[in-house]
N, C-alpha and C positions, 0 to 999 in steps of 0.2 A: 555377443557381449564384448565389451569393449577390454582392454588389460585394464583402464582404470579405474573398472566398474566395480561395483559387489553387486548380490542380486536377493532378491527375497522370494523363494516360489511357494507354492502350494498349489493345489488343486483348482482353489479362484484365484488366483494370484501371479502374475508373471512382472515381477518389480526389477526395472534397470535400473542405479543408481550410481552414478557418476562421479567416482572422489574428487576428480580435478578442476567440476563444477561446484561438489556439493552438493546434486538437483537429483533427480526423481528423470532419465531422458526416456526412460520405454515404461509403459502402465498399461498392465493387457489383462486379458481373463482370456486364461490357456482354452478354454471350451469352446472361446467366442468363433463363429464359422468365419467372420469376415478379417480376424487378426486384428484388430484395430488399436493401435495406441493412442488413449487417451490423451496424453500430455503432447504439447510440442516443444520439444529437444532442437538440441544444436544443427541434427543429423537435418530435421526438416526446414529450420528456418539458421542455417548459419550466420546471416545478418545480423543475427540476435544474438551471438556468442559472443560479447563485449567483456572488459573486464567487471562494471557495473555490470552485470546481466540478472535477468527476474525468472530462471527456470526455477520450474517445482521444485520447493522446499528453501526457496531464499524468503528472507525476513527483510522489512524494512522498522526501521525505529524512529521516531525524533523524540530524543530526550532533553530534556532541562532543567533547571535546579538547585544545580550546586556548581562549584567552583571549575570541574573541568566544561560543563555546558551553560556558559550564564547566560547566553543569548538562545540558547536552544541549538541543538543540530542534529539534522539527519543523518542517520549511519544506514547502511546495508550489510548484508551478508556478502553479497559480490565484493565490495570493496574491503574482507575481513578474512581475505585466505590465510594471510599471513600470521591469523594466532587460531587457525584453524588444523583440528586434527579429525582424520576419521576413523574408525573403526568396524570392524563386522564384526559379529560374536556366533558361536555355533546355535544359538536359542531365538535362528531366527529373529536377529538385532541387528539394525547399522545404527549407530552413535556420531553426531557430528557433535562436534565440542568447539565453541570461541571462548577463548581463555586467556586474560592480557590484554595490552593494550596496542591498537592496530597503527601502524603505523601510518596507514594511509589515512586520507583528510576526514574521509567518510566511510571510513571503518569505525567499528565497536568500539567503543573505551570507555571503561569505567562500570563495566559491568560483562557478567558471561553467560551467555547460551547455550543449552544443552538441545538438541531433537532426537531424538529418539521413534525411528521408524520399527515396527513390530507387526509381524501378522500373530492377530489371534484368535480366538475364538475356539469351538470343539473341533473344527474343520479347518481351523486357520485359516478363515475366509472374509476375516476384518484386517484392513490397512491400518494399525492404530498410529498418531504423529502425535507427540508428543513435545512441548517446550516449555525448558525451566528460562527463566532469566534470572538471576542473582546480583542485587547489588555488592557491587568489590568495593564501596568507597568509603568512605569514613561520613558520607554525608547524606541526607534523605536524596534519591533518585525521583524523578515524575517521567512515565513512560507517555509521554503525549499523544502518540503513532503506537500503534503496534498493528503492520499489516506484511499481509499477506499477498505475492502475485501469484494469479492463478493462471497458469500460460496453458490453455487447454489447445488441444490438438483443432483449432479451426482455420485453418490457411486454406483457403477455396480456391480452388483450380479451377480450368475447363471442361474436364471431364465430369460428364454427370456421374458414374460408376463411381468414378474417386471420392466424388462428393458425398453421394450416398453412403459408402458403406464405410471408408479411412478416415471423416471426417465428424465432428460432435458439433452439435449445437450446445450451449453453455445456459441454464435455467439456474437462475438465484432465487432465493427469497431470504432478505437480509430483517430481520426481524428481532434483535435481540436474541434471546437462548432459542428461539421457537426456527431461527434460520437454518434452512438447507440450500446446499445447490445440488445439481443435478445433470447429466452431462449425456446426453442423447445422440445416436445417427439418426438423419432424416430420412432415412428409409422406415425409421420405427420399431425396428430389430433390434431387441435383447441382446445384452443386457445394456441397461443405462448404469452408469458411476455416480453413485450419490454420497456427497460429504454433506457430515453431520458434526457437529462443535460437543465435548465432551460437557457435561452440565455444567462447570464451572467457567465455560467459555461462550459466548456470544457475540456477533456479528452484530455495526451499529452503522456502517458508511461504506459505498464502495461507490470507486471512480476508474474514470478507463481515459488512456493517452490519446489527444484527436489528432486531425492529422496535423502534421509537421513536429509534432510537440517530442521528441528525441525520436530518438531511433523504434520507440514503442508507440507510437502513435499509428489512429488510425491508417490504411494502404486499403483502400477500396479499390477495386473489387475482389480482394484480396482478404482483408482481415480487417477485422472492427477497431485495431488496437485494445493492446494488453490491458486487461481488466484487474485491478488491486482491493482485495477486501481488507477490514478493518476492526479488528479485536477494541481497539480504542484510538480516538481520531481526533481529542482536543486541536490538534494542529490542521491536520489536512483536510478537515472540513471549512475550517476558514480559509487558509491558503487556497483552497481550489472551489471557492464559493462563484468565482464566476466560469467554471468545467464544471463542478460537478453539484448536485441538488441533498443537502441535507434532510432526513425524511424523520432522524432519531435525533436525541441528544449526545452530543459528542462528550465521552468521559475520556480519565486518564488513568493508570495503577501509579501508586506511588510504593518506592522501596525503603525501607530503613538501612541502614547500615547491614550490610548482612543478609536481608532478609530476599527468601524466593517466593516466588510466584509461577506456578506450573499453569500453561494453559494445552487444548489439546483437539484435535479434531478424528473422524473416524471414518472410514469410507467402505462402505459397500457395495455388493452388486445386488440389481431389482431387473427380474426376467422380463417384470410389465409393470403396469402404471398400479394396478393390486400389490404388488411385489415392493414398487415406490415408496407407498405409503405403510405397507409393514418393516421396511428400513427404517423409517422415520421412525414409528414408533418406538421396534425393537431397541434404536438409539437413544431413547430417552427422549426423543423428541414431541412435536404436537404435531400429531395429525388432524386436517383441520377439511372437512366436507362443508360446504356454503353453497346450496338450493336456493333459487334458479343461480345462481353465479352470484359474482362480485358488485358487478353493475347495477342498479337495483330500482326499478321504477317507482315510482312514490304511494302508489297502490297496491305493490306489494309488500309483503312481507318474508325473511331471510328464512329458512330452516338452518340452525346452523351445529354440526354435528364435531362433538371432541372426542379425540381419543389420547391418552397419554398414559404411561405406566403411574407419574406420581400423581397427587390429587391435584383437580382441578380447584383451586380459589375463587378467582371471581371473573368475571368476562362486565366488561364495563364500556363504556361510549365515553368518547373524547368530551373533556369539559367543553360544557356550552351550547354544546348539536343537540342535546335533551333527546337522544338516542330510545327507544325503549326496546329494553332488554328482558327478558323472561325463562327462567328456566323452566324444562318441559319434560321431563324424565331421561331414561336413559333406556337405550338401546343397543344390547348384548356390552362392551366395553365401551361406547360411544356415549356421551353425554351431550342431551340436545339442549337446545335453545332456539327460541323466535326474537328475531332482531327487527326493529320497522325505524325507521330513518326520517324526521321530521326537518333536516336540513340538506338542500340541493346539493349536489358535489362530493367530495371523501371527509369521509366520517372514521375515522382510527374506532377501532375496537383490541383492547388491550384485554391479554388471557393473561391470569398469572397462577401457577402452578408449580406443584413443587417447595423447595424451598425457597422462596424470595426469587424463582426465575419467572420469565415473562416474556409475553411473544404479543407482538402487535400485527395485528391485520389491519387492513388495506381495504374500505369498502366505497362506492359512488353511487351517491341518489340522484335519480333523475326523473323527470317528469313522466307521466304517465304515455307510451309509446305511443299510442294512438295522437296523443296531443303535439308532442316533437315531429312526428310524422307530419299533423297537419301545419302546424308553424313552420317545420322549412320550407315544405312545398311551394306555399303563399310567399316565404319568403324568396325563394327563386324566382318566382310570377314575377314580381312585384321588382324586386332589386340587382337580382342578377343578368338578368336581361335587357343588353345594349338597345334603345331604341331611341336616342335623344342624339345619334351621331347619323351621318350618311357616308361616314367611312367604310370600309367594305367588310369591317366587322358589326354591323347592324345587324343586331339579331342575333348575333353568338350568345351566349351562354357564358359570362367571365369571370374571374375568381372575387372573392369579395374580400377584403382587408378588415378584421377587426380595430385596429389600431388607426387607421382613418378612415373608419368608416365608411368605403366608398370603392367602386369598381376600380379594377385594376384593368386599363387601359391601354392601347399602346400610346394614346396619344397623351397620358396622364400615368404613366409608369415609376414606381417610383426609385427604379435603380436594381444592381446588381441581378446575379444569374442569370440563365438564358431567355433572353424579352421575350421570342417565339414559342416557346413553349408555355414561359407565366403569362403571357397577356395575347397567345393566338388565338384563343376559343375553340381549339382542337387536342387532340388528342383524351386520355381520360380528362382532363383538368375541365375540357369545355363541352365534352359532348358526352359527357356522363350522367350532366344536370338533367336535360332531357328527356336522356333513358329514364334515368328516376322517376322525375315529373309524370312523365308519362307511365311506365309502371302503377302510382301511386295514383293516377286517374282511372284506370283501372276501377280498382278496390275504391276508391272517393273519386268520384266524378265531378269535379268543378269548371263550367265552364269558360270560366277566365285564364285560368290556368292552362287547359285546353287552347285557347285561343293563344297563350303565350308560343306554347310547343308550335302552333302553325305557322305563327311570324316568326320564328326560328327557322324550321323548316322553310318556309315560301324565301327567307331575306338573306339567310345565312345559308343553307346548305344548298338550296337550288341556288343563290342568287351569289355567291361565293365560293364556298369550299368543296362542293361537287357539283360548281359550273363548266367545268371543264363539256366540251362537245366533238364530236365526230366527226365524220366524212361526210353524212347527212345531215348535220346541223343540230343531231338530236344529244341528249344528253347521258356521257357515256357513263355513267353512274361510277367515276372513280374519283377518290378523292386525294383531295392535295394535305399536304401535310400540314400548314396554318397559317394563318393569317398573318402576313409578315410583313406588316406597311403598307404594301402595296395593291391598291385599289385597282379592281377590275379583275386583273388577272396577277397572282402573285409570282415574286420575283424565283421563288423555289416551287416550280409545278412536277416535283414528286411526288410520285401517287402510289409509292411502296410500301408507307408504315401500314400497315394489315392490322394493327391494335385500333385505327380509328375507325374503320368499317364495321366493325361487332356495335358498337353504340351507336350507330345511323342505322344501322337494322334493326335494334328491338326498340328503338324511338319510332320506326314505322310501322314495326310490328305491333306494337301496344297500340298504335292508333288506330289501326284494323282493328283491333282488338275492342277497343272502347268505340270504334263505330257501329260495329255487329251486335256489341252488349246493350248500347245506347242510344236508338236511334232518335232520340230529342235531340241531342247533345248537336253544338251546329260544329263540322269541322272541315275544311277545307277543301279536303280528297273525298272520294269513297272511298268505301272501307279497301276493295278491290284494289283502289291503288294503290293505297297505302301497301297491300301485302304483294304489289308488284316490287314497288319501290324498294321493298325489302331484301325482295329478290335479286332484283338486278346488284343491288350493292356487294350481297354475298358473293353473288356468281360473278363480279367485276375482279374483290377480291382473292377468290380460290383462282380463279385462271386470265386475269388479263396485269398482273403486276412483273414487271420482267424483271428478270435477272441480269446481272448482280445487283445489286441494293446494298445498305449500310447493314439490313438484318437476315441477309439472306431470303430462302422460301419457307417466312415466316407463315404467314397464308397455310401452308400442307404441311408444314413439319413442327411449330409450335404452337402450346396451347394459347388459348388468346380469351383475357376477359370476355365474358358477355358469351360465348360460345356455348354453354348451355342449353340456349335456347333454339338452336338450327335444329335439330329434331321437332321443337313445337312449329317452327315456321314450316317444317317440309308435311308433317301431318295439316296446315291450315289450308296449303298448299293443293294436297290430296282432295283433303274435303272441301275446298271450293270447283275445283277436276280441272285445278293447272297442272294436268300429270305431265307433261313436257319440260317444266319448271322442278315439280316435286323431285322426276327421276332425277335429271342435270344433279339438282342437288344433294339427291341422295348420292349420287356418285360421289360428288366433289368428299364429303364426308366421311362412305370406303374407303376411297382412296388416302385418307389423313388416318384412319385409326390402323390402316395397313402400315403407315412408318410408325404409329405408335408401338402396336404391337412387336417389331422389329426390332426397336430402341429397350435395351433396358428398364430405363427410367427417363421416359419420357416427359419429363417435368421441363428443361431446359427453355430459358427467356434473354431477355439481353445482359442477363446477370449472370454471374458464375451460379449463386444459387438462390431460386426464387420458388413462390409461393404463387405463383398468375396462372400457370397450368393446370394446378389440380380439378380446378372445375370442367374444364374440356376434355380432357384427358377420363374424367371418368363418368361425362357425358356420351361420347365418344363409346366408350367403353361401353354403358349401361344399350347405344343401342344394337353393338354387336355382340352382345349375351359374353362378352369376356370379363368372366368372372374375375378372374386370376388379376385381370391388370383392375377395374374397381379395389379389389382387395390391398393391392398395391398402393392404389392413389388415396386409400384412406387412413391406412397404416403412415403416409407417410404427411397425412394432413395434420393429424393427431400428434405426430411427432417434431413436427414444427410449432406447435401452440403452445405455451403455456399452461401448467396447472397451477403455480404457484397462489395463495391469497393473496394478490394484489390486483388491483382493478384493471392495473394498466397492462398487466402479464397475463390475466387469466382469459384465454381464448384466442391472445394475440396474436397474430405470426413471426415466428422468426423468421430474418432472412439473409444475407452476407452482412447487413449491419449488425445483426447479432441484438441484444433484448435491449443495448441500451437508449437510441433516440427514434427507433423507428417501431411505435408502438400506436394499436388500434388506428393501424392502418386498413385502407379498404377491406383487404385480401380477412381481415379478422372475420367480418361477414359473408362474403364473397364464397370462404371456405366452410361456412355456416352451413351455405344452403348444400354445397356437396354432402356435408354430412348428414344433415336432416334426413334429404333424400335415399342415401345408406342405409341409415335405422330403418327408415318405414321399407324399404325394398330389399334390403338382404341380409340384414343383422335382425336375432332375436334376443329377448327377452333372458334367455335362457344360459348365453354365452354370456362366457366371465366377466370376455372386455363392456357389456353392454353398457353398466352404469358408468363406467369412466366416460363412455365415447358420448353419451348422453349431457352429460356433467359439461363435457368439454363444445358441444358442438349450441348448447343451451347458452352456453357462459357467453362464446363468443357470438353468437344473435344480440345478446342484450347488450355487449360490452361497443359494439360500433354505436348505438345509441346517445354515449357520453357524448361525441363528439358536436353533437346539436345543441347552440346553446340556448338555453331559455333563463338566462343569467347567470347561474352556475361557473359560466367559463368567465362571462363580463356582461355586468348588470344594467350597460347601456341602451333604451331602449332601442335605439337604430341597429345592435345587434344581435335585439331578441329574433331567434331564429333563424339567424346565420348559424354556419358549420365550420368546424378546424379541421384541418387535414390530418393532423399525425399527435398524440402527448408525447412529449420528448422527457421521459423517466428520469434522464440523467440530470436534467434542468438545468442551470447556468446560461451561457449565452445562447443563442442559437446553432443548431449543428450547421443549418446554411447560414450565412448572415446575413445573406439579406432578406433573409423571410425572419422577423420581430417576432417574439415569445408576447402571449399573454399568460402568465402563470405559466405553468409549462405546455400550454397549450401553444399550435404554430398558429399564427395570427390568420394567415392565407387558409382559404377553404382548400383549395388544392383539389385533389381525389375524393375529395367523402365521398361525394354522390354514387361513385360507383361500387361503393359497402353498402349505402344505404340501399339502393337498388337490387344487392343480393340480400339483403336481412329484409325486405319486402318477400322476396322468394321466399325465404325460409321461415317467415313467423305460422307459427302453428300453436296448438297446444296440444302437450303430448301429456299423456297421462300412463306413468309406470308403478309397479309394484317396484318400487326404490328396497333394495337389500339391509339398507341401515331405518328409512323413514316411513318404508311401508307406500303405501297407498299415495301417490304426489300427484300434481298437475305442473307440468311447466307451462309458463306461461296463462298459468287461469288458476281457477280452484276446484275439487273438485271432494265430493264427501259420499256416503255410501251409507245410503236411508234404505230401510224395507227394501233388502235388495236391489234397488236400484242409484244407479249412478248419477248424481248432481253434479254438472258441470256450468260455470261460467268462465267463458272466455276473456283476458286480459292482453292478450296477444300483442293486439294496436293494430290487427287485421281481420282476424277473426271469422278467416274461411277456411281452417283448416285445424283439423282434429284427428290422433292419432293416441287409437287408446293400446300402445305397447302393452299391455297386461292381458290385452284378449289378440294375441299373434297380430298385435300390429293393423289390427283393422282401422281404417282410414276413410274419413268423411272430406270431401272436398266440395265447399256450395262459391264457383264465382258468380259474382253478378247479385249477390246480394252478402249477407252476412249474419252469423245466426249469434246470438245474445242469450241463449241456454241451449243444452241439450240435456235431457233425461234419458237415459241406456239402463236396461235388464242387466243385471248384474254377467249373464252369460252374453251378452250382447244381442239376445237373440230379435227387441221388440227394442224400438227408441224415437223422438219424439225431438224433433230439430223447432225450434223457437226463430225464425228469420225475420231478418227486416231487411223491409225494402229501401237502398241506397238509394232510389232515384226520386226523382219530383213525379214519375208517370207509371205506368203498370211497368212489371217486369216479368220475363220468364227466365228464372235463372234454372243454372243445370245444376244436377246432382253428381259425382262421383265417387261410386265406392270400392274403397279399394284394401285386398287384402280379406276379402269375406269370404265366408265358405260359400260353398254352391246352395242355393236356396231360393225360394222364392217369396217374395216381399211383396202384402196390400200395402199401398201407397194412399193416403187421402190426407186433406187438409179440409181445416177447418168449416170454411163454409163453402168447399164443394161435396154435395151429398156423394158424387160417382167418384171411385177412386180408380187407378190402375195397378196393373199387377207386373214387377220388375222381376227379372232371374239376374242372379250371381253366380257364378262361375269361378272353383278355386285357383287361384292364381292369376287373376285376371282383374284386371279393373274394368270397372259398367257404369256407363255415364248415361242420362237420360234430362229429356229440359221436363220442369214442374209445369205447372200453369201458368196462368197468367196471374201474377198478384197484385190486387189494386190495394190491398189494405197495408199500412205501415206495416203492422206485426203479422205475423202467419205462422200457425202450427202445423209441421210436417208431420204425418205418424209416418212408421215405419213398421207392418207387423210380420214378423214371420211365420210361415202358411206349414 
């Protein structure tokens, strides 16, 4: 501790506070195993030690009104040492006092501040902060500003260890009285720091410094810049209309002669995301449960579950969206409601509760999954696909411009950032369409689209960007980094970035996929090659990219989008008997989970801290039975997402930008499907975290979905069924500038493709005994007649079913898709309802996974002879059906 420190302890509590700041520099919980300080102080970021400086527990103002402020002016605490006194008290009090009038330009005057820091509670295990202001003037005062900086401890290093365990990620929900924030490591480790507004105080605006903008502005890769929340904002909602997005109405306090006004906030500690949510409460706050999530397809409907100590009032819809709302009982202290959304896009839903307090939520309607699915897709075929050029990017796959309507080219580009990356048709931006496309032919088989992917492939990847050749003339399957003017052969033939390889493989792989599934279907390769093709790509980049490179041996030592799926290539592998090919690759994959294992926290990207590894990392993990490190990479997915009500936070990922312009980016779905796959394979029912991780990994499947538009974003036909790359929360100008806002949406598609491609992977419907709602279906419906279970699927895919209430047993039908299932209440007898996706007979397979050991008569409808399947506990058992020529077909399933 410092000489000019005082200190506050207890038991949860380890408070530095700094007289010669005035701030809050060390914030810990004595229990914690990793030490970690909350806050960032002088000690960590000395740059920031200014005489204006915004450490915890400075105030900023702008007041106006009377005679000493007739134009308005800003004051600070930083700038108001000079009628600044501190004190400790033995009851467990430090008192800072502004009293007088500051000499400085933009100090206090004309009024004094009291804060009052206090632990209490029976255990003194609440931070209570406290502030009076009092008007000193003989004239009415208007507080037009009254904010807060909240300098939390996230300055991201190189070190992944540092990262993980010394450093918070910062989670708001700015909502009127109903706001908290919340202050998390990405490791996922207890405890988190959650501030709560005393009930006479609420939260209406908060803006953060970008970069260049003083000394608090963004420093990527580095720090997001300093984030300022807003008690009242009459001022700096307007002043900062083009930085920052008003979402509330901006009010002011006004003073009489004389007169105080106390506001005040509370902080606690939450061991877990259970823990989160009875902080809230315990605070007076709204605890606020929303089934399936935020994001909300137009076919469904919201469950939407409160908890609050005072009474709930009313829960209402924004004027004019004709919202419909219902109340539906109540469940142990939880009061439900069904919410259904008759207008596209965010819909406010306002709680008010209490006396005259209120809390708004944050909700988005979107079209029905299935149907966004099928509109991008077409609209990829159809518009993002160069084919009216003979430049050397014919055939890429290139971003689409809301804002004019039209390919973003290099020969038609229209200015700033880096041209090679926006307009090369490589990397995620250009070869993730593909993967998609192809994915999504899969599950929909359309043969124009199909046909698109192979003039991609035949013009652009053989015929450009992995035309690179050998000694022999043949083609060494390694690819160049993109397209960069130059025709033929480009002028940068780098073939080290390893992020662009993962998407030319399961662009091959799906086409194998869809030739095996479909053989109508007409496509260019066989199937065989296609999963050579895949091959050779992977095995180019695990072992032919040399060293050194820009990202080092990203290849073996980083997780890499799209990575996932090398365990499905090496089993396709096997079971065609390319065991030559399969082992190779199994190897190449040992060998990368052996540096995983080795690494701490193997998450590490070209970012100090990033959210692109977790899916490989605990692919990886899932195929050498290392538990320890999956448990790791889920703990610390969960803890990068968002739980907040708001559409754009809830499932999001954080990442060095921190929550505020880089939201329902890919990685929101991406990190979907790792979780999906957790619940159904190593999480039960039964563990406490279940329904959070549930909540949270649901939320974000639906929430990449926003990002498709089907007018919602912009109601221009030409860009029905275009996609945005990123919502930028903060709203105002563009964080890049030269990528154009529509609404707050980025104009440029960017990366979707490759969220959409993971929220493919992970649509299911999962059906739990929910601890607040009972009986659910995510993603479908699902009801409980004469013992038996009615399910209809909503998914937008609809081959995949997991009824967490019976240990997680798992239906998986590719190659077709079933439109009901009826299940025994024990699971023991059920009754799959499939249609056939193709134009011609199909035999799709079955998958079931997570059953007991049994054995199962199999028959459908009009074959009289059935067969008889075993199951085996802990094991999945795949078998193909028949041949099915009729659209609809009834599977039984009876246990023997």
């Amino acid at each position: 501790m410092r000489n000019s420190s005082l200190s506050l302890d207890s038991s949860a509590f380890h408070v530095d506070f700094d007289s010669e700041r005035a701030s809050i520099q060390v914030l810990q919980n004595p229990s914690d195993e990793y030490g970690t300080n909350f806050v960032l102080g002088a000690e960590q970021a000395p740059e920031l030690d200014i005489e204006d400086s915004r450490f915890w527990g400075h105030l900023i103002f702008h007041v106006s009104g009377n005679t000493l402020h007739p134009k308005g002016c800003t004051m600070t605490s930083g700038l108001s040492r000079d009628i600044r006194t501190i004190s400790g008290t033995e009851d467990d009090r430090i008192v800072v006092t502004y009293q007088g009038n500051s000499g400085h330009e933009g100090g206090f005057k004309g009024f004094s501040v009291t804060a009052i820091y206090t632990l209490t509670g029976p255990s003194r295990d609440i931070l209570d902060w406290s502030i009076e202001i009092t008007n000193q003037t003989s004239e009415p005062v208007e507080f037009e500003d009254i904010g807060i900086p909240l300098m939390s401890n996230s300055y991201w290093g190189n070190d992944q260890t540092f990262n993980y365990e010394k450093v918070v990620h910062r989670h708001s929900f700015v909502a009127k009285n109903g706001s908290y924030i919340y202050w998390q490591r990405p490791n996922g480790d207890g405890p988190m720091l959650v501030m709560m507004p005393h009930r006479n105080t609420s939260l209406e605006f908060k803006h953060r410094y970008r970069e260049a903008e003083t000394i608090f502005g963004e420093q990527l890769p580095k720090w997001e810049g300093l984030a300022e929340f807003y008690i009242h904002s009459k001022h700096i909602a307007t002043a900062r209309a083009e930085k920052a997005c008003q979402y509330l109405p901006a009010t002011s306090l006004t003073l009489a002669p004389g007169e105080s006004h106390t506001y005040g906030f509370c902080f606690r500690w939450a061991a877990d995301y259970i823990g989160l949510r009875n902080a809230i409460y315990a605070s007076g706050g709204l605890d606020v449960v929303s089934m399936p999530g935020l994001v909300i397809p137009a076919n469904s409907k919201v469950t939407l579950a409160l908890r609050c100590e005072d009474t709930i009032e009313t829960v209402t819809g924004e004027a004019g969206k004709k919202a419909q709302i219902t109340a539906s009982g109540t469940s142990g202290e939880y009061h439900l409601y069904k919410l259904g959304f008759t207008t596209l896009g965010c819909n406010y839903v306002t709680v008010t509760f209490g006396n005259l307090r209120s809390a708004v939520l944050q909700f988005y309607s979107i079209e029905p999954i299935e149907v966004l699915i099928k509109k991008h897709s077409a609209f990829l075929a159809q518009h993002q696909l160069a084919k009216t050029t003979t430049r050397g990017y014919n055939g890429a796959f290139l971003q689409w411009d809301m804002t004019t309507r039209k390919l973003i080219t290099w020969d038609d580009y229209p200015g700033g950032g880096w041209k090679e990356w926006m307009a090369g048709g490589s990397d995620d931006l250009g070869l993730a369409p593909a993967a998609f496309l192809s994915e999504k032919c899969f599950y929909f088989p359309v043969q124009s689209e199909i046909s698109a992917i192979d003039y991609h492939i035949k013009n652009f990847l053989f015929g450009y960007l992995i035309g690179a050749r050998g000694s022999d003339d043949k083609l060494a399957f390694q690819v160049y980094r993109w397209y960069d003017g130059q025709d033929g052969t480009p002028k940068d033939t780098g073939i080290w970035r390893a992020y662009n390889y993962t998407h030319i493989a399961n662009t091959f792989f799906n086409m194998y996929k869809i030739g095996k599934a479909y053989p109508w279907i007409e496509t260019r390769y066989k199937p065989l090659e296609y999963l050579t093709f895949a091959y050779e790509i992977l095995q180019s980049m695990y072992c032919k990219i040399s060293l050194p490179n820009p990202i080092g041996d990203a290849a073996n030592e980083l997780g890499l989008m799209g990575e996932s799926t090398v365990p499905e290539i090496i089993e396709a592998l096997k079971v065609e008997g390319m065991n030559y090919q399969q082992q190779k690759l199994r190897a190449f994959i040992d060998r990368k989970l052996h540096h995983y294992k080795r690494v701490k926290y193997p998450f590490a990207s070209e970012m100090t801290i990033d959210t692109t590894g977790f899916e490989s990392v605990y692919a990886l993990g899932k195929v050498g039975f290392d538990v320890q490190l999956i448990e790791k990479c889920q703990k610390a997915s969960l803890a990068c997402r968002g739980l907040q009500p708001l559409w754009y936070f809830y499932g999001s990922d954080n990442r060095m930008m921190g929550e505020s312009y880089w939201n329902l980016g890919y990685e929101t779905q991406l990190g979907s499907w790792q979780q999906q796959d957790y619940l159904v394979n190593y999480s039960s029912s039964n563990r406490g975290d279940f329904a959070e991780a549930m909540r949270s990994t649901y939320g974000a499947f639906l929430a990449g979905w926003a990002n498709i538009n089907s007018g919602q974003i912009d109601a221009h036909p030409s860009n029905i069924g275009a996609a945005s790359w990123l919502w930028q929360s903060e709203g105002g100008e563009p964080s890049w500038s030269f990528i154009p806002l529509v609404g707050n949406w980025w104009a440029w598609s960017g990366e979707a493709d490759l969220g959409f491609w993971g929220g493919l992977r992970t649509a299911s419907v999962n059906v739990v005994q929910d601890p607040i709602v009972g009986l659910y279906a995510y993603g479908g419906k699902v009801e409980l007649i004469n013992d038996k279970y009615l399910i209809e699927p909503m998914d937008g895919v609809q081959c995949r079913l997991t009824m967490f209430n019976l240990n997680n047993m798992t239906i998986h039908v590719p190659r077709t898709r079933f439109t009901h299932v009826t299940m025994d209440r024990d699971g023991s007898n059920f009754d799959l309802d499939l249609q056939n996706i193709g134009t011609s007979t199909c035999s799709p397979s079955v998958t079931l996974i997570n059953f007991p050991a049994a054995s199962y008569e199999v028959s459908i409808t009009d074959i009289t002879k059935g067969k008889l399947i075993t199951t085996s506990t802990g094991s999945s058992t795949t078998f193909e059906l028949w041949e099915l020529s009729t659209a609809f077909t009834k599977v039984s399933f009876r246990r023997r």
